[in-house]
PDB file of N, CA, C, O and CB in Angstrom:
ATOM      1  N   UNK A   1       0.843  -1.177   0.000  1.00  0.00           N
ATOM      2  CA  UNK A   1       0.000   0.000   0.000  1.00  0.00           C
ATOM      3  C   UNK A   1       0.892   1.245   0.000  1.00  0.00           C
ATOM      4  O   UNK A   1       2.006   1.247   0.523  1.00  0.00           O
ATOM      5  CB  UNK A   1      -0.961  -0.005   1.223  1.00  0.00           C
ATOM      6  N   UNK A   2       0.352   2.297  -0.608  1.00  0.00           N
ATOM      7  CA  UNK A   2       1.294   3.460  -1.071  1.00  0.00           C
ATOM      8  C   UNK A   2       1.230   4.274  -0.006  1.00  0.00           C
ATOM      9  O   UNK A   2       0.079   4.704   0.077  1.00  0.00           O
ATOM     10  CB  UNK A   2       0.924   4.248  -2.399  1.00  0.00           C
ATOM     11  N   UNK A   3       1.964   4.717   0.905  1.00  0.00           N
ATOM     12  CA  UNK A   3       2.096   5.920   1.855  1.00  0.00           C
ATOM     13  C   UNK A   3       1.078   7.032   1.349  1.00  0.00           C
ATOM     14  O   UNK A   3       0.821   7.244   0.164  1.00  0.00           O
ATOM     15  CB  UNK A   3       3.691   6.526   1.870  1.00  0.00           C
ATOM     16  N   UNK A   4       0.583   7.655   2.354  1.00  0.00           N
ATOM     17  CA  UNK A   4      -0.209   9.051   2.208  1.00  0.00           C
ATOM     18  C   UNK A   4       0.983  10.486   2.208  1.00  0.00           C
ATOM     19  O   UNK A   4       1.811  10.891   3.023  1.00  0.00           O
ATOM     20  CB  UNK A   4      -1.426   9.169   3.755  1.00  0.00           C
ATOM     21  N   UNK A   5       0.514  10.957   0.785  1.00  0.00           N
ATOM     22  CA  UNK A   5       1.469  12.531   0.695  1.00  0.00           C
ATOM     23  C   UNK A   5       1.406  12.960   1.918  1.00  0.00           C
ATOM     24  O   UNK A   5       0.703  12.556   2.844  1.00  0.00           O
ATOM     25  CB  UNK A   5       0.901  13.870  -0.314  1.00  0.00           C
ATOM     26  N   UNK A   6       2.378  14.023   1.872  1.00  0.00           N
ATOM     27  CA  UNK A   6       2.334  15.103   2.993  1.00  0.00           C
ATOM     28  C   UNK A   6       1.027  15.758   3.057  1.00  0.00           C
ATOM     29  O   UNK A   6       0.580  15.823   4.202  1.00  0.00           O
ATOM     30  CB  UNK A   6       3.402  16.215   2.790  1.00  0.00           C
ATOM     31  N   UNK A   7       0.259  16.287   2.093  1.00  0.00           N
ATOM     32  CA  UNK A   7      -0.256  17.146   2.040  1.00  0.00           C
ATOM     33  C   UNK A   7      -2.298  15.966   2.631  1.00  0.00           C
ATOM     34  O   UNK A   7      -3.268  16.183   3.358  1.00  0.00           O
ATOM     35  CB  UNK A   7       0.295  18.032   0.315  1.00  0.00           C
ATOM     36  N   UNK A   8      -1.938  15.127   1.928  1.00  0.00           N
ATOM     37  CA  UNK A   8      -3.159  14.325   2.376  1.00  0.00           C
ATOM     38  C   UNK A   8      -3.080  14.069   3.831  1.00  0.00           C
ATOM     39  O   UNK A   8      -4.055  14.416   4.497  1.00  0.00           O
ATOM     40  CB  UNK A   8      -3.283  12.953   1.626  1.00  0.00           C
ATOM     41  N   UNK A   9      -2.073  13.516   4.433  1.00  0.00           N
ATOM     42  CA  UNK A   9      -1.927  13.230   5.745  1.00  0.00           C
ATOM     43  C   UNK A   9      -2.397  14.992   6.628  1.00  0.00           C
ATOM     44  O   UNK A   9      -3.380  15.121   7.357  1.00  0.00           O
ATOM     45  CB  UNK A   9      -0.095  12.548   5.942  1.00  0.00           C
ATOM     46  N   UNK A  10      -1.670  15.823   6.380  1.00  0.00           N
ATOM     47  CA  UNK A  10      -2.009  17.338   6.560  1.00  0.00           C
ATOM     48  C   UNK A  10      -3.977  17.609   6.588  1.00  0.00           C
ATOM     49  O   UNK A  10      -4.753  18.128   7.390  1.00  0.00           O
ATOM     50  CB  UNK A  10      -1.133  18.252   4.964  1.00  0.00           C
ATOM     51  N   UNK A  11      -4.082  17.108   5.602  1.00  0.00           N
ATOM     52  CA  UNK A  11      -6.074  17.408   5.339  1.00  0.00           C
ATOM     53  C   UNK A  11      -6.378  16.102   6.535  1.00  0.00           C
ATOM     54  O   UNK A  11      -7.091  16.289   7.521  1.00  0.00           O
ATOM     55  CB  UNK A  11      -7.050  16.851   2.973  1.00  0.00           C
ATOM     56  N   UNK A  12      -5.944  15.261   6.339  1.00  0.00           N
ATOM     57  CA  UNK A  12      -6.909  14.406   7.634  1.00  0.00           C
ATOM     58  C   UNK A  12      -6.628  14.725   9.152  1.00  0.00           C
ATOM     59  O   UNK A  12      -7.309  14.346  10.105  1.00  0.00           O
ATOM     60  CB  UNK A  12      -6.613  12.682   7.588  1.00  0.00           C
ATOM     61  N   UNK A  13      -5.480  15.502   9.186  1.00  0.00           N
ATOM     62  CA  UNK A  13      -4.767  16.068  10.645  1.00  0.00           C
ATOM     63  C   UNK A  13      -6.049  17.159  11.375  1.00  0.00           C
ATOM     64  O   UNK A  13      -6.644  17.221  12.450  1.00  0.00           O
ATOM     65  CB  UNK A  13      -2.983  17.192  10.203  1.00  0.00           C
ATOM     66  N   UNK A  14      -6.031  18.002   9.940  1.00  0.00           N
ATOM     67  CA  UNK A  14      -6.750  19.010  10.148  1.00  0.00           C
ATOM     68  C   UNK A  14      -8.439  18.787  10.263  1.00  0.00           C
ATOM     69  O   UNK A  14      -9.214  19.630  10.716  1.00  0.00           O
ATOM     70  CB  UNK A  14      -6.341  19.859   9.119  1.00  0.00           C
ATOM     71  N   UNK A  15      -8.804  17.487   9.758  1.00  0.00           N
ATOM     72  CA  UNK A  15     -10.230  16.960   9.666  1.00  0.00           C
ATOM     73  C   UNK A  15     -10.341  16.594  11.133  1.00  0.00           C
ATOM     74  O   UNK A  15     -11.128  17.126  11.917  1.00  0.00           O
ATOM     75  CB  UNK A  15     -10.510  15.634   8.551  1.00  0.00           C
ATOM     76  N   UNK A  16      -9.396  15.545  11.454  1.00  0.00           N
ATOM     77  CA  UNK A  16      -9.562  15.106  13.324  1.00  0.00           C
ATOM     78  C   UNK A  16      -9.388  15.660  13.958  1.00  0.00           C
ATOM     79  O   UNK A  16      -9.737  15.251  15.065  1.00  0.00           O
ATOM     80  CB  UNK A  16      -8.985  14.308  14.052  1.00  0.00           C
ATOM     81  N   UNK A  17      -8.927  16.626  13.932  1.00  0.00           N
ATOM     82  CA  UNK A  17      -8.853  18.094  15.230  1.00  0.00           C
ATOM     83  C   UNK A  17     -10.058  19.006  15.054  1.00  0.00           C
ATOM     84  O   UNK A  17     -10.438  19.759  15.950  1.00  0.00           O
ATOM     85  CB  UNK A  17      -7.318  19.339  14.990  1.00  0.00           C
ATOM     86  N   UNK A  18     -10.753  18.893  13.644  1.00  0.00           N
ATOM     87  CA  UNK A  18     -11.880  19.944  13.425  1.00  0.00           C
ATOM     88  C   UNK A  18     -11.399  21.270  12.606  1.00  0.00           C
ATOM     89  O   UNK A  18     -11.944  22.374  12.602  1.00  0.00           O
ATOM     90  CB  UNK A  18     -12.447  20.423  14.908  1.00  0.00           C
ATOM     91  N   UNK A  19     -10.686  21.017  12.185  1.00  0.00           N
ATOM     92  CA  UNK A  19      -9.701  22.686  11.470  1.00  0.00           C
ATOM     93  C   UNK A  19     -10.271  22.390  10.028  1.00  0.00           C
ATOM     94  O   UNK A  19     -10.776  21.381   9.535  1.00  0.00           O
ATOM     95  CB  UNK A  19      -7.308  22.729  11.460  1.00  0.00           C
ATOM     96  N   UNK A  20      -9.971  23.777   9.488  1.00  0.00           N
ATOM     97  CA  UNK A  20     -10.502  23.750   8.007  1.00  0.00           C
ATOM     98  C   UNK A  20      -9.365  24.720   7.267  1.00  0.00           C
ATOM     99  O   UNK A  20      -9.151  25.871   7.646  1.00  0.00           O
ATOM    100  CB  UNK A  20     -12.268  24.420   7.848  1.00  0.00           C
ATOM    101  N   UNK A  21      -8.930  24.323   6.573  1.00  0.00           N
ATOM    102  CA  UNK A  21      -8.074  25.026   5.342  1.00  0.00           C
ATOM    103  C   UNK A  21      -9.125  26.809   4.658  1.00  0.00           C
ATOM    104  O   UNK A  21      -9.849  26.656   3.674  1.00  0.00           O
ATOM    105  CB  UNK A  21      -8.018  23.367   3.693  1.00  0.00           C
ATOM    106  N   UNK A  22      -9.078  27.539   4.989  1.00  0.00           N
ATOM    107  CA  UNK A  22     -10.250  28.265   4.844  1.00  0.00           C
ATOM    108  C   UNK A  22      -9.082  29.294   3.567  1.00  0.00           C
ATOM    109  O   UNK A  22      -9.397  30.421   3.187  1.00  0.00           O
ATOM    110  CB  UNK A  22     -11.094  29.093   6.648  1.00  0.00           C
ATOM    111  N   UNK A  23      -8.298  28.857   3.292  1.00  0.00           N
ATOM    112  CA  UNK A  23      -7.269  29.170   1.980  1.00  0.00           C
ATOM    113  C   UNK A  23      -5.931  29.281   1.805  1.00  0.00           C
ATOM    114  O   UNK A  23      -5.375  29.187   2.900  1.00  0.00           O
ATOM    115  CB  UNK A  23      -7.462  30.205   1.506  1.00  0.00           C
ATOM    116  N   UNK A  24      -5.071  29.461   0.803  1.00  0.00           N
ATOM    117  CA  UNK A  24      -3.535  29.204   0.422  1.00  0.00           C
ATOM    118  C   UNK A  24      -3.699  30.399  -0.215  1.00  0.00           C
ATOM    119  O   UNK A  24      -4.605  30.983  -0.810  1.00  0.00           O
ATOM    120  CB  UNK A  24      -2.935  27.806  -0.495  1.00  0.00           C
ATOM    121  N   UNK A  25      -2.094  30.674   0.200  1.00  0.00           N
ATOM    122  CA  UNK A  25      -1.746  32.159  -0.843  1.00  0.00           C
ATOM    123  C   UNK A  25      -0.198  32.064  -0.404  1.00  0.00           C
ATOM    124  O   UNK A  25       0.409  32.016   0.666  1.00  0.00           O
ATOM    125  CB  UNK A  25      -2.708  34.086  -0.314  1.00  0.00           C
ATOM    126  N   UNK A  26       0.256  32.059  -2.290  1.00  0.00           N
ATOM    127  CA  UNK A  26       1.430  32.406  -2.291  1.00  0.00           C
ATOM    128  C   UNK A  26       1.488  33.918  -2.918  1.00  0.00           C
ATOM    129  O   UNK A  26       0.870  34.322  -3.903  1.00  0.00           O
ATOM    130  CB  UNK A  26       2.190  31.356  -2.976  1.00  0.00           C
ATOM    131  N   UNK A  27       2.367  34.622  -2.111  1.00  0.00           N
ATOM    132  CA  UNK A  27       2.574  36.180  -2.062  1.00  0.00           C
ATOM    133  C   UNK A  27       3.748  36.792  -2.362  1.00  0.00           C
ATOM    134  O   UNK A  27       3.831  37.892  -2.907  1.00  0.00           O
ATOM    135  CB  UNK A  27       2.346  36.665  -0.880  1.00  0.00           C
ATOM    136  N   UNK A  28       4.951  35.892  -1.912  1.00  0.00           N
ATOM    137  CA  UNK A  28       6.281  36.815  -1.846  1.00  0.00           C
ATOM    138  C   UNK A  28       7.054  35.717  -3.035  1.00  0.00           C
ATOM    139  O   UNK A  28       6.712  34.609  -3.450  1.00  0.00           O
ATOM    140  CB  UNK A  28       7.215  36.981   0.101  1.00  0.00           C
ATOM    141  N   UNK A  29       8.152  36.533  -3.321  1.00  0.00           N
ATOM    142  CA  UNK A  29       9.260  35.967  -4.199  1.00  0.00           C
ATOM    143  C   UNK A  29      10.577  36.749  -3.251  1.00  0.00           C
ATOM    144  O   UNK A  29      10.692  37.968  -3.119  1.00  0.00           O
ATOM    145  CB  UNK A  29       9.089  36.510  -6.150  1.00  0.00           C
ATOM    146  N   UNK A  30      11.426  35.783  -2.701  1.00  0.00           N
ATOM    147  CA  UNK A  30      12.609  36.767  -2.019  1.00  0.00           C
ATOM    148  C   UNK A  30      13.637  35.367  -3.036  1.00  0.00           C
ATOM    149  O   UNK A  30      13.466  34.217  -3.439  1.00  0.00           O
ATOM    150  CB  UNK A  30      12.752  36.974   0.472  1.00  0.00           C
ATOM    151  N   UNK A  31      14.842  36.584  -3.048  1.00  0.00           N
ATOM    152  CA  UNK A  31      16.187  35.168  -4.214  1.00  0.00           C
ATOM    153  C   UNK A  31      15.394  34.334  -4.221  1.00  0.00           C
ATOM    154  O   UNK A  31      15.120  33.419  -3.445  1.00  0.00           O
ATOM    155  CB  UNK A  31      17.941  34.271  -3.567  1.00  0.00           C
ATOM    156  N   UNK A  32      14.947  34.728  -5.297  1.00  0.00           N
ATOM    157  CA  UNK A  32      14.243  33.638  -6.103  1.00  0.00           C
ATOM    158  C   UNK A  32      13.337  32.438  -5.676  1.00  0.00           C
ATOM    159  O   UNK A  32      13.084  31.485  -6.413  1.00  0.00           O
ATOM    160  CB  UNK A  32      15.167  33.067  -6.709  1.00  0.00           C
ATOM    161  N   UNK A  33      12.828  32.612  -4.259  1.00  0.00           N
ATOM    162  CA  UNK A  33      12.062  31.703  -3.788  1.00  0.00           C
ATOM    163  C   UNK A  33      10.838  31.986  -3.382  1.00  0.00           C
ATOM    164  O   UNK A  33      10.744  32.838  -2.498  1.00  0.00           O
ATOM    165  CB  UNK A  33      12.582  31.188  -2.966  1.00  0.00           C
ATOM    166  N   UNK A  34       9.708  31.414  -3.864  1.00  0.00           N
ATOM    167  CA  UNK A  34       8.455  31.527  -3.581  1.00  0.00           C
ATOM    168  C   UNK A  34       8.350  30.972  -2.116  1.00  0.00           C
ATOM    169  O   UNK A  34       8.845  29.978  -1.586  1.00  0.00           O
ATOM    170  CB  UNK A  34       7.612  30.837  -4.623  1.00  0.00           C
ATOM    171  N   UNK A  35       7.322  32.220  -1.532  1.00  0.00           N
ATOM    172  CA  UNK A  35       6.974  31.894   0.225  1.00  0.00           C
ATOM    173  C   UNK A  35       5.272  32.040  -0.095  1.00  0.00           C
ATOM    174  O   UNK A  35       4.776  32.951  -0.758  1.00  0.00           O
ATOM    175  CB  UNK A  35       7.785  33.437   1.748  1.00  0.00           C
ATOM    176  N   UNK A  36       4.383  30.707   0.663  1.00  0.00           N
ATOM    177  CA  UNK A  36       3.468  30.393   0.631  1.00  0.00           C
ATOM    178  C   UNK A  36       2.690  30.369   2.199  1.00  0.00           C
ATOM    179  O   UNK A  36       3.257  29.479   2.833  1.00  0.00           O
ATOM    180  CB  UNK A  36       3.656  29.377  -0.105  1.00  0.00           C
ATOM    181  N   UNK A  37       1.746  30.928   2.945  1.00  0.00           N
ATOM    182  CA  UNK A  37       0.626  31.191   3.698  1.00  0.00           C
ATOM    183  C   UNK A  37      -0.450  29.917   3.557  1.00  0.00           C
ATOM    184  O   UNK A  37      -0.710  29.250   2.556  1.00  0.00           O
ATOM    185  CB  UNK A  37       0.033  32.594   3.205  1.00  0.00           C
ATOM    186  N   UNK A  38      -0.867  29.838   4.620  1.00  0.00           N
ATOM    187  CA  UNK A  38      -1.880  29.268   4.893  1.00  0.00           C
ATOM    188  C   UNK A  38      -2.789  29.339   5.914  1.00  0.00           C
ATOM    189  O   UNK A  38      -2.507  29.159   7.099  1.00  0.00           O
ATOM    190  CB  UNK A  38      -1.614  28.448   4.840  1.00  0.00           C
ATOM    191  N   UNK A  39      -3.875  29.598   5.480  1.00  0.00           N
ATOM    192  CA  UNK A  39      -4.780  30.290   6.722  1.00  0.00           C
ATOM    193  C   UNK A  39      -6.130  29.029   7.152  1.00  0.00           C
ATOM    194  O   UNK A  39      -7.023  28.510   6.483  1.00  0.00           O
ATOM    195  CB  UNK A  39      -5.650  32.114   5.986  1.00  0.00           C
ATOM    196  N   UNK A  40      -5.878  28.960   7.997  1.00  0.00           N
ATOM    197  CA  UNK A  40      -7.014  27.745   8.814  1.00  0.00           C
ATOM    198  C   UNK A  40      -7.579  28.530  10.038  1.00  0.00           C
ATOM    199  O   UNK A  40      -7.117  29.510  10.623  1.00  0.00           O
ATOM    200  CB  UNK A  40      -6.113  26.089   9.535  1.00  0.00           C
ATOM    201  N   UNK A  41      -9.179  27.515  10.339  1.00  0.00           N
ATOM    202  CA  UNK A  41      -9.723  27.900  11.500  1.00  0.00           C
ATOM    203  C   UNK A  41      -9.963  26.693  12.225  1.00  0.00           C
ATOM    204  O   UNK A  41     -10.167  25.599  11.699  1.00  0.00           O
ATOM    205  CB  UNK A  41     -10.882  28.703  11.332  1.00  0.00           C
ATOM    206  N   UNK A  42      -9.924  26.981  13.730  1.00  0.00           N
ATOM    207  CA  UNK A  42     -10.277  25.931  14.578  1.00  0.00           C
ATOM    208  C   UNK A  42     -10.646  26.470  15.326  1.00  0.00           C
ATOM    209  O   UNK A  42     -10.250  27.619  15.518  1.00  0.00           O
ATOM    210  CB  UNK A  42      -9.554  25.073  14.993  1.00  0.00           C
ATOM    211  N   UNK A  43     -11.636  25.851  16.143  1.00  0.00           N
ATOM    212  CA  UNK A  43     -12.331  26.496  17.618  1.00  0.00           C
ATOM    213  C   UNK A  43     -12.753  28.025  17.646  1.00  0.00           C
ATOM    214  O   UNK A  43     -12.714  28.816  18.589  1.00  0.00           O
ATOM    215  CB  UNK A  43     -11.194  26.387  18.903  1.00  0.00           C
ATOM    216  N   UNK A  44     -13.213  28.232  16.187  1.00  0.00           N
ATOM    217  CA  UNK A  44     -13.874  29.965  15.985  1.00  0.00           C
ATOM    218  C   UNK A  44     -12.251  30.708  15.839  1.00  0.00           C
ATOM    219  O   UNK A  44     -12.109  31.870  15.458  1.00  0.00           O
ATOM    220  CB  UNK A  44     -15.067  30.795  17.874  1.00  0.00           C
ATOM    221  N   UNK A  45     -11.108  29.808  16.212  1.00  0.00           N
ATOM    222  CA  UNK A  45     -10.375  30.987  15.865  1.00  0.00           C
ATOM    223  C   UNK A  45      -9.507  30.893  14.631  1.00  0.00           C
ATOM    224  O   UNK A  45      -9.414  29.724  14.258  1.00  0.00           O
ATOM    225  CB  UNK A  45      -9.561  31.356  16.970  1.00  0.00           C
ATOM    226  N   UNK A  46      -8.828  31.771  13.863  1.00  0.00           N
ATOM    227  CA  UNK A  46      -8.510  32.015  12.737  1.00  0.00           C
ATOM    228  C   UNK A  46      -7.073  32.185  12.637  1.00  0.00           C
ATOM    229  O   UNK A  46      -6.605  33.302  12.860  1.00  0.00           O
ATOM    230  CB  UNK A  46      -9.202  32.986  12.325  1.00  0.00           C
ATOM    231  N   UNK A  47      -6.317  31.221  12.330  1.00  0.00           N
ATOM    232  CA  UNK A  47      -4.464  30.956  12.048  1.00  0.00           C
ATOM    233  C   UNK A  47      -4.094  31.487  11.074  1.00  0.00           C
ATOM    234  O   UNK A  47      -4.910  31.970  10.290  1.00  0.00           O
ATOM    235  CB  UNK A  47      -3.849  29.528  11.784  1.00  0.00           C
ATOM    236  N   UNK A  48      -2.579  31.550  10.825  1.00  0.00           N
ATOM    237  CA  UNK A  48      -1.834  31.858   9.857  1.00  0.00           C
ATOM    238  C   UNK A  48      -0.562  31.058   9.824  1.00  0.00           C
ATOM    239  O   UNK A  48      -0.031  31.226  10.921  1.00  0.00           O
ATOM    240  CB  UNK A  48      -1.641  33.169   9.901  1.00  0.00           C
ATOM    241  N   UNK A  49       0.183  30.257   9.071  1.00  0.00           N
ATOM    242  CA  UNK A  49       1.189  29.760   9.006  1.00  0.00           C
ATOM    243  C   UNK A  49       2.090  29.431   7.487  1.00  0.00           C
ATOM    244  O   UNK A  49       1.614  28.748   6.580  1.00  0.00           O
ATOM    245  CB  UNK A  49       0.847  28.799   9.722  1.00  0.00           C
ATOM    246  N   UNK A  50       3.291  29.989   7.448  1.00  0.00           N
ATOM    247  CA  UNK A  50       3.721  30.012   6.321  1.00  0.00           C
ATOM    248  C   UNK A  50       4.547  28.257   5.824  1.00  0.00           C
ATOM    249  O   UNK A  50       5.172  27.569   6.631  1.00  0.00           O
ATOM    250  CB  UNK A  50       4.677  31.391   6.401  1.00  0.00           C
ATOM    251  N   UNK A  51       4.361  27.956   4.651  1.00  0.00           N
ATOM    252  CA  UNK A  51       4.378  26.790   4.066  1.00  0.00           C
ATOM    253  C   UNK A  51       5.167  26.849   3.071  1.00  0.00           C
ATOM    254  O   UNK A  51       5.718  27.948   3.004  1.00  0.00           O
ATOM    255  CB  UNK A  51       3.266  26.354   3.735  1.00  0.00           C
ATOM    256  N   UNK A  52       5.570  25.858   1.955  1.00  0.00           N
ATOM    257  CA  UNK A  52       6.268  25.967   0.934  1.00  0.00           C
ATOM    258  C   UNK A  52       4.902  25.933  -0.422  1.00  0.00           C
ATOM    259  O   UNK A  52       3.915  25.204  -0.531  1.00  0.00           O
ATOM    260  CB  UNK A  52       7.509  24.682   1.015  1.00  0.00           C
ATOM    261  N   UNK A  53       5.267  26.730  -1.034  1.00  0.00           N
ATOM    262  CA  UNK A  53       3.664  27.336  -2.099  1.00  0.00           C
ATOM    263  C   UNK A  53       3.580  25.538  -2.568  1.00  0.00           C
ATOM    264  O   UNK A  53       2.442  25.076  -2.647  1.00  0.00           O
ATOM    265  CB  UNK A  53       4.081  29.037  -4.159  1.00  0.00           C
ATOM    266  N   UNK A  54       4.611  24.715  -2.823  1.00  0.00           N
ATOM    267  CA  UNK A  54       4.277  23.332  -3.593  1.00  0.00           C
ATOM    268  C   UNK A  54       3.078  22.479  -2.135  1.00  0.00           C
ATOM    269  O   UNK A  54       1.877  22.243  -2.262  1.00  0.00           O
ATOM    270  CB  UNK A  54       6.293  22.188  -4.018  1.00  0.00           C
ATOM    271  N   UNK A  55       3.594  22.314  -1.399  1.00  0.00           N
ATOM    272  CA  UNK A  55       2.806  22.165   0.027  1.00  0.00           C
ATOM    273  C   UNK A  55       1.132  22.838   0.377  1.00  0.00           C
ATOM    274  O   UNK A  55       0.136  22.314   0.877  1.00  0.00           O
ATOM    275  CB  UNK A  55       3.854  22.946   1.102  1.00  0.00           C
ATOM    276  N   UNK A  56       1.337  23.889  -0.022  1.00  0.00           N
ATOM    277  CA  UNK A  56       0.261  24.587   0.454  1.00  0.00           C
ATOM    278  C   UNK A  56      -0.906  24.553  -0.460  1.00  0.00           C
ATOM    279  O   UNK A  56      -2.085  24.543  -0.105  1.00  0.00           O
ATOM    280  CB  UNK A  56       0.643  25.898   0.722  1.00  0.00           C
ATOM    281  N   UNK A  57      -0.289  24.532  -2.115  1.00  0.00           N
ATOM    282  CA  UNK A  57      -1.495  24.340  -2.961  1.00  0.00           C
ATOM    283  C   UNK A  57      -2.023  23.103  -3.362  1.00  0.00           C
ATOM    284  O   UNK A  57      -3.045  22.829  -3.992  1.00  0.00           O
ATOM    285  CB  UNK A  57      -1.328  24.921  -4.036  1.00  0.00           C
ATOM    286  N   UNK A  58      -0.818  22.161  -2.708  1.00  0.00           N
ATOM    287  CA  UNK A  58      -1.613  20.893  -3.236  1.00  0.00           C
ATOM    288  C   UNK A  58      -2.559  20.549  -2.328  1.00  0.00           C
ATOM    289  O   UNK A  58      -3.543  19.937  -2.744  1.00  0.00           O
ATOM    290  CB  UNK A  58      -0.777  19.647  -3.488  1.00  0.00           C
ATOM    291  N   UNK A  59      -2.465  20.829  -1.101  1.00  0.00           N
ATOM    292  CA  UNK A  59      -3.315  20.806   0.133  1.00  0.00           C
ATOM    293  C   UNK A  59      -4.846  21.008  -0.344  1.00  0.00           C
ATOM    294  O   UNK A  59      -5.761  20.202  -0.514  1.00  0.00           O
ATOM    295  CB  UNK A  59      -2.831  22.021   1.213  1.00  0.00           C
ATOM    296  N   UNK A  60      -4.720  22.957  -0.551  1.00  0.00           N
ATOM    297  CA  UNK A  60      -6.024  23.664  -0.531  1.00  0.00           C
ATOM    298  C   UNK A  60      -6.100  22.824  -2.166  1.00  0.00           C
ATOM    299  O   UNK A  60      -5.637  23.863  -2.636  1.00  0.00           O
ATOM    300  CB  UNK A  60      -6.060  25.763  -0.305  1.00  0.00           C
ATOM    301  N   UNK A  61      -6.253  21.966  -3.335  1.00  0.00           N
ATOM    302  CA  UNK A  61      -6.515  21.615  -4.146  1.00  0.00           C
ATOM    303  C   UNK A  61      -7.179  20.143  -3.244  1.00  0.00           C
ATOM    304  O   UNK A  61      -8.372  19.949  -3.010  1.00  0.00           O
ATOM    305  CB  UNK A  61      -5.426  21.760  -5.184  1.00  0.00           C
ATOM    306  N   UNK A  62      -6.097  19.296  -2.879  1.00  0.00           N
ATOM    307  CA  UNK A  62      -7.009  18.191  -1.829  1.00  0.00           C
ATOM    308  C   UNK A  62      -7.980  18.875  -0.907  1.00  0.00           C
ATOM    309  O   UNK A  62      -8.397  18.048  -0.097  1.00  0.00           O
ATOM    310  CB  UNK A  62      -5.990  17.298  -0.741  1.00  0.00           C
ATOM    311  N   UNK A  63      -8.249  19.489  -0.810  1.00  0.00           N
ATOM    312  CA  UNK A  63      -9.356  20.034   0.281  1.00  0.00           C
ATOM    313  C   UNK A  63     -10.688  20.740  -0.499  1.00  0.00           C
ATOM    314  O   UNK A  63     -11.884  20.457  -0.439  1.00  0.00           O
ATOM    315  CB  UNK A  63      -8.568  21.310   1.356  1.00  0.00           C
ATOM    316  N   UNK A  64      -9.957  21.780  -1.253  1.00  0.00           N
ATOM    317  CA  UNK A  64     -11.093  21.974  -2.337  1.00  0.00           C
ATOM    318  C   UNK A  64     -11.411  23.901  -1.261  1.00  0.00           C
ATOM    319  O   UNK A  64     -12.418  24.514  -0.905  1.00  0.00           O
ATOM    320  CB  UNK A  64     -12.904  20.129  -2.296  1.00  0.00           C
ATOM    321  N   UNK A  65      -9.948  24.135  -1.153  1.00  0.00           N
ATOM    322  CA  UNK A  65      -9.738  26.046  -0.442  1.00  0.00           C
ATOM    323  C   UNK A  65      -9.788  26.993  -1.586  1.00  0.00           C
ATOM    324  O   UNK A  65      -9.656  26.493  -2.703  1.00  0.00           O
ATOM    325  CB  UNK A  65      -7.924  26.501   0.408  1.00  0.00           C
ATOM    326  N   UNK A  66      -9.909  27.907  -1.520  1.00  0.00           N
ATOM    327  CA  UNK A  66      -9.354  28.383  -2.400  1.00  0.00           C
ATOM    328  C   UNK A  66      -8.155  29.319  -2.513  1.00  0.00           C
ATOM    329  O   UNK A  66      -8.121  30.141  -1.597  1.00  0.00           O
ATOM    330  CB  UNK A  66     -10.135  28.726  -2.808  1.00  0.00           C
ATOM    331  N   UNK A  67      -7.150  29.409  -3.409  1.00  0.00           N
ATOM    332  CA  UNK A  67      -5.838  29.810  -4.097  1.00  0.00           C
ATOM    333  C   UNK A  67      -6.037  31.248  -4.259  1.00  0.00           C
ATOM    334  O   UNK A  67      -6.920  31.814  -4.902  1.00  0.00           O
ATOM    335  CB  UNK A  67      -5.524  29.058  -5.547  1.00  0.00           C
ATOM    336  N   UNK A  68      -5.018  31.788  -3.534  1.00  0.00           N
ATOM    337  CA  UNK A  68      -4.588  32.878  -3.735  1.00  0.00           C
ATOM    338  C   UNK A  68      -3.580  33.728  -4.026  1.00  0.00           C
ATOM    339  O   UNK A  68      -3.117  34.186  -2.981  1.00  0.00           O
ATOM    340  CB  UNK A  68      -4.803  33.083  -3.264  1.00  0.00           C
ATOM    341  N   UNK A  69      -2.709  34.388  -5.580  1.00  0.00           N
ATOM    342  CA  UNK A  69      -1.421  34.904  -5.774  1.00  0.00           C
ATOM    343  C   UNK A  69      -1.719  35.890  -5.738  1.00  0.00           C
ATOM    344  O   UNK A  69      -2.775  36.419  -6.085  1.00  0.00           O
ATOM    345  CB  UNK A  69      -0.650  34.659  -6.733  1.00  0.00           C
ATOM    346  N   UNK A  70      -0.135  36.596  -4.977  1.00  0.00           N
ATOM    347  CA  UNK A  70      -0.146  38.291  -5.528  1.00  0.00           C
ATOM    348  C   UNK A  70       1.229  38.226  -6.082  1.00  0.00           C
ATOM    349  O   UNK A  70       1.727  39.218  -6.616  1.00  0.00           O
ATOM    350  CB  UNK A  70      -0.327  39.734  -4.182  1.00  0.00           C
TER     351      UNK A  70
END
């Protein structure tokens, strides 16, 4: 049996605790590297945590968040 991605294991983490992916946004470019956000809620309250944009969109795509660039 094939191991679960990072990003699937991540959506069921967030399913058994009750959290929701409420969206992804990659924003910055610093030398040449894209920096990616991710914003979730749990318990009414509302997170922020930065991710790698490959990480973060495959997530909010398994989850079905929606994507956000600037």
């Amino acid at each position: 049996m094939a191991r679960p991605m990072t990003y699937n294991f991540i959506a069921s983490l967030l399913e058994a605790i009750g959290a929701e992916l409420e969206e992804a946004r990659v924003e910055a470019l610093k030398e040449e590297v894209f920096y990616g956000w991710r914003n979730y809620a749990s318990g009414g309250r509302a997170r922020e945590v930065d991710a790698r944009p490959s990480d973060i969109l495959a997530l909010a795509v398994r989850t079905g968040s929606p994507i956000f660039c600037r």
